[in-house]
MINU-909642 format. One record per residue (C-alpha): residue in one letter; x, y, z. Coordinates in steps of 0.02 Angstrom, whole numbers, padded with zeros to 5 digits, always signed. Layout:
% residues N
aXYZ...
This chain:
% residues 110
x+01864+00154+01569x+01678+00210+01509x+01616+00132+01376x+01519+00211+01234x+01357+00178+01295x+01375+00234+01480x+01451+00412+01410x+01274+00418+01292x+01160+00379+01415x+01221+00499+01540x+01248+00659+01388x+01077+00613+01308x+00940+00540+01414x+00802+00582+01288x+00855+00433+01184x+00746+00317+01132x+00748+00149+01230x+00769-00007+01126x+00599-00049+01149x+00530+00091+01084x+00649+00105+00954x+00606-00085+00911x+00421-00003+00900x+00456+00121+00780x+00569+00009+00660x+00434-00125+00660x+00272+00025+00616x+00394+00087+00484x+00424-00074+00409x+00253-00113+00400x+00213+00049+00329x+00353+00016+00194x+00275-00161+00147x+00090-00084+00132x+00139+00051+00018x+00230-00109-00074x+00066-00191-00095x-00039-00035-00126x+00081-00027-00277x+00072-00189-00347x-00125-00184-00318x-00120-00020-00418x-00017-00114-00560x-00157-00256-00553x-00285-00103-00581x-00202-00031-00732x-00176-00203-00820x-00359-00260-00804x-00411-00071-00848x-00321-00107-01015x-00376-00270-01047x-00583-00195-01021x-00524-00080-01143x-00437-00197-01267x-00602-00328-01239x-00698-00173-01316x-00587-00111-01437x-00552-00274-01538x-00753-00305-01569x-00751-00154-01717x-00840-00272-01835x-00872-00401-01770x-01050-00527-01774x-01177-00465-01631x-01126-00624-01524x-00930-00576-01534x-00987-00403-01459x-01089-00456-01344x-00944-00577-01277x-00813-00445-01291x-00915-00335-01170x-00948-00490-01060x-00729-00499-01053x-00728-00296-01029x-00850-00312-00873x-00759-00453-00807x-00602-00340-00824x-00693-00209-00743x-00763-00303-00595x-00564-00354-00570x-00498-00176-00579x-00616-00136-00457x-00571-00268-00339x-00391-00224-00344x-00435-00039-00316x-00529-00073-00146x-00378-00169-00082x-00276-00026-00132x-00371+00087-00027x-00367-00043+00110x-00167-00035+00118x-00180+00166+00071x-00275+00185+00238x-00178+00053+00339x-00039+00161+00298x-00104+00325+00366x-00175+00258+00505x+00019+00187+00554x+00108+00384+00492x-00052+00433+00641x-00001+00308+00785x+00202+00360+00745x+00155+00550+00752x+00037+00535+00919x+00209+00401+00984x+00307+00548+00944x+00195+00699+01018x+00203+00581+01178x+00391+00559+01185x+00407+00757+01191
């Protein structure tokens, strides 16, 4: 008696291998935990974007000194937020450059 497998690989021989589909689980998953991180780096952004603006906001009248310490807190803030954003773009790009090596995998398999 056949089993399962013998009967698929004779009726479909364009199926992936377990190597390659190994491959293709493993780019995917990476993808999927990049776009994880590019999300919580984006979440980092937005909280240190509101804490710049709260550093500014709560120096209304305030003593020269207080203001000048409050924008001291808002550039720090800044300076974060901007951090965060260029490691967003880092796992943005890391991202398309794995959906390009799955679609050139794919192009090749055809």
């Amino acid at each position: 008696m056949k089993s399962f497998d013998d009967v698929r690989a004779r009726t479909e021989p364009d199926l992936l291998t377990e190597d390659q589909l190994n491959e293709t689980l493993l780019r995917k998953g990476a993808a999927v935990g990049l776009f994880s991180k590019s999300s919580q780096h984006r979440a980092k952004v937005q909280q240190h974007l509101k804490a710049a603006t709260q550093s500014l906001n709560t120096n209304a009248g305030a003593s020269l000194e207080n203001k000048v310490d409050g924008i001291n807190r808002s550039l720090e803030e800044l300076h974060k937020g901007l951090s965060e954003l260029t490691l967003q773009v880092g796992a943005l790009g890391s991202i398309s450059l794995i959906a390009v090596l799955l679609s050139e995998k794919g192009k090749k398999r055809r």
